[in-house]
C-alpha positions in Angstrom: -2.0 -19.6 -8.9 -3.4 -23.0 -8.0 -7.4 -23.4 -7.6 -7.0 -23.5 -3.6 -5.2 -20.4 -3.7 -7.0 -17.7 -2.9 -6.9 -13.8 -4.3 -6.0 -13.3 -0.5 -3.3 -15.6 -0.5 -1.9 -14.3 -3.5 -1.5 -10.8 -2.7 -0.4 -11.9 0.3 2.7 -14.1 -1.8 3.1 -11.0 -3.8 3.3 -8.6 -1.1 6.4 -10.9 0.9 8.2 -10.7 -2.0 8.1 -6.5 -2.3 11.0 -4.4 -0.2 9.1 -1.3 -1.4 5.7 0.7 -2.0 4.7 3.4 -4.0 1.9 5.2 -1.8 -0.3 7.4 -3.7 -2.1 10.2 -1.8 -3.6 13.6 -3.1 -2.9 17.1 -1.9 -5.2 19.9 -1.4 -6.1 20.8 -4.8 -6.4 17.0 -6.0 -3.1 16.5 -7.4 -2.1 12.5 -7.0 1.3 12.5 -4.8 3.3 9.0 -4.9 6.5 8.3 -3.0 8.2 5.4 -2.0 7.9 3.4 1.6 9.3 0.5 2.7 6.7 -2.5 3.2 6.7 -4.0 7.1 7.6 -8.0 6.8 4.8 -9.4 8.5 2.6 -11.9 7.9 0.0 -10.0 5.8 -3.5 -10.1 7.3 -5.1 -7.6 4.9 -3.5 -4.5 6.2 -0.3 -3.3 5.2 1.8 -1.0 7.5 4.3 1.8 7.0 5.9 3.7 9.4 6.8 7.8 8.8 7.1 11.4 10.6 4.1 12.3 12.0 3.1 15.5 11.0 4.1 15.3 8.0 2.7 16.3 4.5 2.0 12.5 4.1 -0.1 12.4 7.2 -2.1 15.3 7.0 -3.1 14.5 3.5 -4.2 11.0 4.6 -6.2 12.5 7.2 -7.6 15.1 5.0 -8.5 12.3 2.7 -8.0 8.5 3.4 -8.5 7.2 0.1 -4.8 6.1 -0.7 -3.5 3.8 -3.6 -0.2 1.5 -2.4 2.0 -0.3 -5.5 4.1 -2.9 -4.5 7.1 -4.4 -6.9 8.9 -7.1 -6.7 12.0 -7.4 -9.2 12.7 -11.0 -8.8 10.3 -12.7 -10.5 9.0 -9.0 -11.9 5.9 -8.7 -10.3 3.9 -5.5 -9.6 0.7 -5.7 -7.4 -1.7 -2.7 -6.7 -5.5 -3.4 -5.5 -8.3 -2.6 -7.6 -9.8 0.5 -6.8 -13.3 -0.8 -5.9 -11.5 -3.0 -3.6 -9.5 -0.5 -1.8 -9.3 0.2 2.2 -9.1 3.6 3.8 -5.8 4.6 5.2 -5.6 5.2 9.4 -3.1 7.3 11.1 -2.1 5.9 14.6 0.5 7.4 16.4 
């Protein structure tokens, strides 16, 4: 990372590079749920955007609770990004 690249930028380099995500929600009694979605390419502007069933178990547990953790992985370079948890956004369910 240069000194004119932002942290911004860089997640955003990091993110272009992923295919996948590991979204982490929670159930009902607190247990952490993570499965694997693939990552919209788009120019990332701070939000990332998955696409799923709706209702599903994934969405009612981000509506019941919209504190979500995404992991992204790249394999080529190896990189693994996941924000920092007093950085993180609240999850919103469109339909």
């Amino acid at each position: 990372m240069t000194d004119t690249t932002t942290e911004f930028e860089r997640v955003g380099e990091l993110i272009a590079k992923a295919r996948f995500a590991f979204v982490t929600t929670s159930d009902p009694d607190g247990r952490l749920l993570s499965r694997p979605l693939a990552v919209l390419e788009r120019d990332f502007d701070g939000d990332l955007y998955f696409f799923t069933m709706a209702p599903s178990a994934k969405t009612a547990q981000v509506a019941a609770d919209s504190h979500v953790n995404v992991t992204t992985s790249a394999s080529s370079p190896a990189t693994t990004t996941s924000p920092s948890p007093g950085r993180r956004r609240s999850a919103a369910i469109r339909h």
